[in-house]
N, C-alpha and C positions, 0 to 999 in steps of 0.2 A: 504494500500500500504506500509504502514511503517513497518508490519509484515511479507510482502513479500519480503523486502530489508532485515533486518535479516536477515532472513532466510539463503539469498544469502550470504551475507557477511559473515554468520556462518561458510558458505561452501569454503569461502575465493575467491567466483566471485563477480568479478566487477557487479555493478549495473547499470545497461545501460534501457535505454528506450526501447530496444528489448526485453532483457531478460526479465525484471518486463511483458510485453504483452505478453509472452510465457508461465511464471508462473499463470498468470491472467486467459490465455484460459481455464484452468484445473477449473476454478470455479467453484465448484461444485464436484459430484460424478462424472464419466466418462470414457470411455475405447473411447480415440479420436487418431484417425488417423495424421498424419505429415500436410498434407491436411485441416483437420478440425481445428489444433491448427493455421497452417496458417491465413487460411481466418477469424477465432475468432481474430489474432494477427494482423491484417491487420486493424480493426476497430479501435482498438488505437495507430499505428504506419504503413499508411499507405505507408509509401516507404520498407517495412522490406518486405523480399525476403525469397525464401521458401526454397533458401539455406543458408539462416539468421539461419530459422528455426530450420533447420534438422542438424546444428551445436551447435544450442542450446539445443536442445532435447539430443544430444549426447553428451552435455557439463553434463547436469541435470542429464543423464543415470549414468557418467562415478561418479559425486558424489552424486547420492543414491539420490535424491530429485525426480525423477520420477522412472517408471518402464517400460520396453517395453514387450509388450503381443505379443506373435506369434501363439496364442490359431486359429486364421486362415489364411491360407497358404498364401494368396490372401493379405494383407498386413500384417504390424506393428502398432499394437496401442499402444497409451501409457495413464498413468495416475500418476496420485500424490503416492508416494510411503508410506503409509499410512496403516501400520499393515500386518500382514500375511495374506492373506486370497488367496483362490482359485479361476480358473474361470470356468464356465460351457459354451459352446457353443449350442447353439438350432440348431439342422442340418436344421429345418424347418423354423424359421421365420430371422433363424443368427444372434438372441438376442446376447449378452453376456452377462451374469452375475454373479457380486461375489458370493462366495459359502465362507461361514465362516466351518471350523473345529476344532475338536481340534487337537495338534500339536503331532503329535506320538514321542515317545521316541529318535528313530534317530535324527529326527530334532531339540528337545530341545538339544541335546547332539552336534548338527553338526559336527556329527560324522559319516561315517557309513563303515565299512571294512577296518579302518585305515586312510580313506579319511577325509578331513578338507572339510564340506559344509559350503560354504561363501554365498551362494542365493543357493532359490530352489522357484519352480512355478509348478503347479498342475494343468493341464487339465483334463475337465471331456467335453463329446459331448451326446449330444442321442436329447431328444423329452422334451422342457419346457413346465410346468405346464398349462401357458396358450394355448398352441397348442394345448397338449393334450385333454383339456376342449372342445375346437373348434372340436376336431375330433369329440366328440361324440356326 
């Protein structure tokens, strides 16, 4: 917990007993819903309200401590903002999962037709490896 208040404080937020249960949901790998970090934040702060939440996830967004995935249409997930990587979507079982690449020239440059790229995120959708196994 003393490296989850850092963390905050790096970021210059207050450390509230809300926030550290918000940061704490994330334990782990995860692509979680407003929803899911709720009811995770509800087990160690249960009076915290899911518009507690959804100010805190928008606090963590607005400084870089989390990320929001829009990979489907149907909500917003979020997760720990933790390296570059991509995500892939399963049309069939509506897994998510990270997809590691390497980083093409535009992107090391965050640069591309004159434009300054500040964030960039990479959807990939089709058929994951374990469905496919199942089809056959």
């Amino acid at each position: 917990m003393n490296e989850t208040s850092q963390i905050l404080r790096e970021k210059n937020i207050k450390v509230t007993p809300q926030r550290l249960s918000v940061y704490m949901a994330f334990n782990g790998k995860g692509h979680l819903s407003a929803d899911e970090v709720y009811q995770k934040a509800r087990k160690k702060v249960p009076a915290i309200s899911l518009g507690t939440v959804y100010s805190i996830l928008e606090n963590f967004k607005i400084n870089d401590i989390i990320s929001e995935i829009k990979i489907d249409f149907d909500k917003s997930l979020y997760e720990l903002k933790e390296g570059i990587h991509h995500h892939f979507l399963c049309r069939k079982c509506k897994k998510i999962l990270d997809v590691e690449m390497p980083v093409c020239n535009v992107l090391k440059n965050c640069a591309v037709e004159g434009h300054s790229i500040e964030d960039f995120q990479g959807y990939f959708y089709g058929i994951c490896r374990d469905c496919q196994k199942d089809a056959k």
